[in-house]
C-alpha positions as CSV (number, residue, x, y, z in Angstrom):
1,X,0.0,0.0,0.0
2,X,2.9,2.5,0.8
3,X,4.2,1.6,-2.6
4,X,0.8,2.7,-4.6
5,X,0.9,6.3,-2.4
6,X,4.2,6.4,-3.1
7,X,3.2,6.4,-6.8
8,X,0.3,8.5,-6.6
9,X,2.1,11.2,-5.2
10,X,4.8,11.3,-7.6
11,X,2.5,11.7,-10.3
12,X,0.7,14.2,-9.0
13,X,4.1,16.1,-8.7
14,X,4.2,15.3,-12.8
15,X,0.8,16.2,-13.1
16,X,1.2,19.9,-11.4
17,X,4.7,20.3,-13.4
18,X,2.5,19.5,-16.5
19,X,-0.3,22.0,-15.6
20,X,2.3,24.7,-14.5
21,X,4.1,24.1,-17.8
22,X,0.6,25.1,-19.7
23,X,0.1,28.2,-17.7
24,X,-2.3,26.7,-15.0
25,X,-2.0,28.4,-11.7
26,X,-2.0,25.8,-9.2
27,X,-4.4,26.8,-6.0
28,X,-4.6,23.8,-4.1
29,X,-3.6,20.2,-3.6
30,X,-5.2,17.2,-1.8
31,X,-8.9,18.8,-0.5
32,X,-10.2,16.4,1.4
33,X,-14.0,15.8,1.7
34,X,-16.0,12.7,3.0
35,X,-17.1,12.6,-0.4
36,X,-14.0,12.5,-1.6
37,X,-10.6,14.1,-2.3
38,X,-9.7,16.8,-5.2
39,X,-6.0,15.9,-6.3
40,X,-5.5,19.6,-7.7
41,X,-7.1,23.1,-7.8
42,X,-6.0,24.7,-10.5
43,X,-7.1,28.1,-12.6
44,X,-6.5,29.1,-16.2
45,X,-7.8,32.1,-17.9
46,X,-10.8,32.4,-15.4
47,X,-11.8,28.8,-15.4
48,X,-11.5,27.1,-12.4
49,X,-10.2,23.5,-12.9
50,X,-10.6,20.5,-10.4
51,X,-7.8,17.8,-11.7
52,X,-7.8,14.0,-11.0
53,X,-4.8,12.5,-11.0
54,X,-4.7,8.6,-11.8
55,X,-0.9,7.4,-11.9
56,X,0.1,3.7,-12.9
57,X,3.5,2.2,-13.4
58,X,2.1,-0.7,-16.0
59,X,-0.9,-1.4,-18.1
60,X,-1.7,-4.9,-15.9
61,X,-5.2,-3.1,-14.9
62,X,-5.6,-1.3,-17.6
63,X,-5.0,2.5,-18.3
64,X,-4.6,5.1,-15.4
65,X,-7.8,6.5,-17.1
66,X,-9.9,3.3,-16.9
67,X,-9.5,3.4,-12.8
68,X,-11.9,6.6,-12.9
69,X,-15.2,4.7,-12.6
70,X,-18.8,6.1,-12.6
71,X,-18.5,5.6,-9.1
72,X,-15.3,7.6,-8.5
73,X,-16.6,10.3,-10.9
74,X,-20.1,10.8,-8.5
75,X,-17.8,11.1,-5.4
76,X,-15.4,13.3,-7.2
77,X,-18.6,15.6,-8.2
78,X,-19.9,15.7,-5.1
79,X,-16.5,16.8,-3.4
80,X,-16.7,19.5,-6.1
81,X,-20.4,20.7,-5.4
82,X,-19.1,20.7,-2.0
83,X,-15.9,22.9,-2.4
84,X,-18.1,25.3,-4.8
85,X,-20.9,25.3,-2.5
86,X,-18.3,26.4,0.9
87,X,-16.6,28.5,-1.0
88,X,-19.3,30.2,-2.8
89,X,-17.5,29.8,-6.2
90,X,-19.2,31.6,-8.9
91,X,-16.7,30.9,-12.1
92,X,-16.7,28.2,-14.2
93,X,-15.6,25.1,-13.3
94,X,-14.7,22.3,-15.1
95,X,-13.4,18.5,-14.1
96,X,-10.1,17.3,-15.4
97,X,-8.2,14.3,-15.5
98,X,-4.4,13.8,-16.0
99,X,-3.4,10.2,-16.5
100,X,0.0,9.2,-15.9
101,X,2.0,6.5,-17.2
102,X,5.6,5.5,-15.0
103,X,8.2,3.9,-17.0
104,X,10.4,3.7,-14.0
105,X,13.2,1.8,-15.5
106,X,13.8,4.4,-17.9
107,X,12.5,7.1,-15.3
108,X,10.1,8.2,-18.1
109,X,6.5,9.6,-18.2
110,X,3.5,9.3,-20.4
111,X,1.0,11.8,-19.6
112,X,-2.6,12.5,-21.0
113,X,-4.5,15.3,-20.5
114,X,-8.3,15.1,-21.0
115,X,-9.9,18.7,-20.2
């Protein structure tokens, strides 16, 4: 289990390099909710962006992608009503996810971006 953290947080570390790299300003990191837990708060040109990060270092389950089930994706959208909702957002908003490929023997990454 420490191993998969371990994993997660380095590619989130990609994942806000990345977003930094397009001109995202990078707000928050790890909100935690009981509904869930928003990976990344970023902003670009007035759009508010709440990014999911899924990080894998092989293909044995599948794409980092494929882990965001319809499950996963209500909690994750009910962690964002709530952060919208105590925060009184009024922007637009939009959900992100930033898979991450690790090709640790060649200390590589694959990265997709769907906005």
């Amino acid at each position: 289990m420490f191993y998969n953290i371990k994993i997660g947080k380095l590619g989130q570390k990609i994942a806000v390099k990345f977003l930094k790299s397009k001109d995202y300003k990078i707000l928050a990191q790890n909100i935690y909710f009981r509904e869930g837990e928003i990976d990344i708060l970023a902003e670009k040109n007035g759009v508010l962006s709440f990014v999911e990060v899924k990080t894998r270092t092989n293909l044995k389950f599948g794409y980092p992608e494929d882990a965001i089930s319809d499950q996963k994706r209500e909690h994750l959208e009910l962690a964002i009503d709530r952060y919208i909702a105590e925060n009184n957002i009024d922007q637009e908003c939009v959900l992100e996810i930033i898979s991450v490929r690790l090709d640790l023997k060649n200390k590589k990454a694959h990265l997709k971006h769907f906005c």
